[in-house]
C-alpha positions, -999 to 999 in steps of 0.1 A, spaced: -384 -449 215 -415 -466 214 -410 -490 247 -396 -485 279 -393 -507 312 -392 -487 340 -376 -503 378 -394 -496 408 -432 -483 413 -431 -459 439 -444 -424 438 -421 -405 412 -425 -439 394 -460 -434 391 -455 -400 383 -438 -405 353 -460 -434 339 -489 -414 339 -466 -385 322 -460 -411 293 -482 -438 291 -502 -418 259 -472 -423 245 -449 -448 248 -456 -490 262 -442 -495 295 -436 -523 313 -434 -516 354 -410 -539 372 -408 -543 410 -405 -574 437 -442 -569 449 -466 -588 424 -498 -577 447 -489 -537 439 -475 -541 406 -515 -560 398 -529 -533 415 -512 -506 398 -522 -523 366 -555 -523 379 -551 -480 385 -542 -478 348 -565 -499 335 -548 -522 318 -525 -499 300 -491 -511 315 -474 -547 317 -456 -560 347 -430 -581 356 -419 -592 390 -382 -587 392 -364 -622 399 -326 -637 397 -318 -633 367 -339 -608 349 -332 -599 317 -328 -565 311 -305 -573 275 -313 -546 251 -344 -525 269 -347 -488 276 -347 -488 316 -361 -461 337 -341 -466 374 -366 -456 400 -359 -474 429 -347 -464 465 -313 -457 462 -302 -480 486 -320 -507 472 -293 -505 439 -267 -531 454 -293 -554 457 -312 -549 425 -281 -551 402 -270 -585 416 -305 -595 401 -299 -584 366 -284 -596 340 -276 -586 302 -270 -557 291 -296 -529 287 -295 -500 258 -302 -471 275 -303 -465 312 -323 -432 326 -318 -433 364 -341 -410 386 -319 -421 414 -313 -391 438 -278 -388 450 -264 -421 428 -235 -407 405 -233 -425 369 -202 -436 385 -218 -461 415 -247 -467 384 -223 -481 358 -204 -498 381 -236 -516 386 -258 -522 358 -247 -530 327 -258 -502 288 -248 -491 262 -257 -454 273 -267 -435 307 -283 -405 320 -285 -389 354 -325 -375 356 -341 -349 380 -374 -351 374 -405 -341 404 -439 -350 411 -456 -326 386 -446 -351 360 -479 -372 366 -493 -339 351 -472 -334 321 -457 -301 338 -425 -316 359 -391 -299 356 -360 -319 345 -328 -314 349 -306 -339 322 -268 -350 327 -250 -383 309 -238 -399 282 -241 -379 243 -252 -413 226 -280 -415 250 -290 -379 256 -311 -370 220 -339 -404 235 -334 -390 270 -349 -352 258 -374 -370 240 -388 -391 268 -387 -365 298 -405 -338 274 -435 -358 278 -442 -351 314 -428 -315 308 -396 -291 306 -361 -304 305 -331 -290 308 -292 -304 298 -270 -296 324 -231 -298 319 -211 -314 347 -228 -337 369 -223 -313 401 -246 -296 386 -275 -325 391 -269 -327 430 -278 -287 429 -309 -289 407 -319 -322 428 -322 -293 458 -343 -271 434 -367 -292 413 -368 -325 429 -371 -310 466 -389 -282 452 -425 -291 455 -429 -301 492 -409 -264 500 -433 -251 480 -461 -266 495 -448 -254 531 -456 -218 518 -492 -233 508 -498 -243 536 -488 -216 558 -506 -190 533 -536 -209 538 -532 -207 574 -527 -173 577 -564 -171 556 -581 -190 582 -563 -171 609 -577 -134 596 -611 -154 592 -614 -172 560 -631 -206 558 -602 -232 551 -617 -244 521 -618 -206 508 -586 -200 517 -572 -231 501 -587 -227 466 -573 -189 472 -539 -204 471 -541 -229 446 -556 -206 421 -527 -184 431 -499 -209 423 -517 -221 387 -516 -181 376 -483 -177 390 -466 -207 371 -475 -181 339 -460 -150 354 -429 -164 364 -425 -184 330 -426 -152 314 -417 -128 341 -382 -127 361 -390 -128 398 -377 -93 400 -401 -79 380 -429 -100 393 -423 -79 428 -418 -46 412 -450 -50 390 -468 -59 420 -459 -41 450 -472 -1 453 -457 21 476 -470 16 509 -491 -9 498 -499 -42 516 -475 -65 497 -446 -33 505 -459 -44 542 -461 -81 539 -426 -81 520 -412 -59 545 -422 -83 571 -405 -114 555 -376 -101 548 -373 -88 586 -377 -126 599 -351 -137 575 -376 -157 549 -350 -151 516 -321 -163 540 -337 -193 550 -346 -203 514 -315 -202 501 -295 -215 533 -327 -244 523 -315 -250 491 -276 -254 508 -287 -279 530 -301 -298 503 -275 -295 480 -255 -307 513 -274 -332 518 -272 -346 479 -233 -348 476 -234 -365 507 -252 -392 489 -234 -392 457 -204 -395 480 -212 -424 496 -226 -442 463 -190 -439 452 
């Protein structure tokens, strides 16, 4: 794949192009000429645009889908032809309510997050077989993937990986706040965390979270005391009852894009 247009230039949009844009030519397509310039104008140059009109051909392109979900109606009464492969980033929008809508010769569900802008997002894959080998090979640039088997299986890994950042930023912040609290400058205590979660993305790549507890908590020690205390307000309970209410939340969607 040596082209790609993506739909839609909001944040995981942007996250994404900068993932590929070493890569791969991209053309960004959206209603708003005025962003889609100045967007241009982040990346130097680097990307093409296209304001999206009545009309627009999409015949034969690889199209990334990253619009608002319920923006999809709209946007497919727009298009015409038909496209070659479709990679939708569309939370909660079965391939169902896609291919009813837009026209290819091969889709894919994607669950990509915010880290992709880095090159270290993690993807979770579901679609079509004759699409699926291009669909590895594009989301590998802006990190890990993996193929899921039934598309449940997205709604659930939408919870983990695409909600996943802002809960993880949540414990950030409130680590950081409980720095300041005990009398740490904020701007101390914030580097303390972030230098945390870098080394951490190591240990738990190589480490199961099981044994990143045992290897670090000493009897009676303060992490045996600080665990103790999360545990007693219910923190691993609240997590995963977190992750339910997303998962929840995503079927709901796919429902009503049925």
């Amino acid at each position: 794949m040596k082209k790609i247009s993506i739909i839609g230039n909001g944040n995981m949009a942007k996250a994404i192009i900068y993932g590929i844009i070493k890569d791969i030519e991209i053309e960004v397509v959206g209603r708003d000429i005025n962003k889609l310039e100045r967007l241009r104008e982040e990346l130097e140059g680097k990307i093409s645009i296209s304001q999206i009109h009545d009309g627009f051909s999409i015949d034969g392109k690889n199209i990334i889908l990253a619009v608002k979900p319920q923006n999809l109606d709209n946007l497919s009464k727009m298009l015409r032809g038909r496209a070659r492969h479709l990679f939708s980033v569309l939370a909660g929008t079965n391939l169902n309510k896609i291919k009813t809508n837009i026209s290819a010769d091969g889709y894919i569900r994607a669950m990509p997050n915010l880290s992709a802008i880095y090159g270290t997002s993690m993807t979770a894959l579901y679609g079509d077989d004759i699409a699926m080998g291009e669909a590895i090979f594009l989301f590998n640039k802006i990190g890990h993937i993996i193929e899921l088997q039934n598309e449940n299986e997205i709604d659930i890994a939408t919870a983990i990986t695409g909600s996943g950042p802002a809960f993880l930023a949540l414990i950030a912040e409130a680590m950081a706040d409980g720095g300041v609290k005990n009398g740490l400058k904020r701007t101390d205590s914030e580097k303390l965390v972030k230098g945390l979660f870098f080394g951490f993305s190591k240990l738990i790549e190589n480490n199961s979270s099981f044994e990143i507890k045992n290897l670090v908590m000493s009897p009676a020690g303060t992490t045996a005391y600080g665990y103790s205390r999360l545990e007693s307000h219910g923190v691993r309970a609240s997590f995963i009852e977190t992750i339910d209410e997303s998962v929840k939340r995503a079927k709901e969607l796919s429902n009503l894009s049925k």
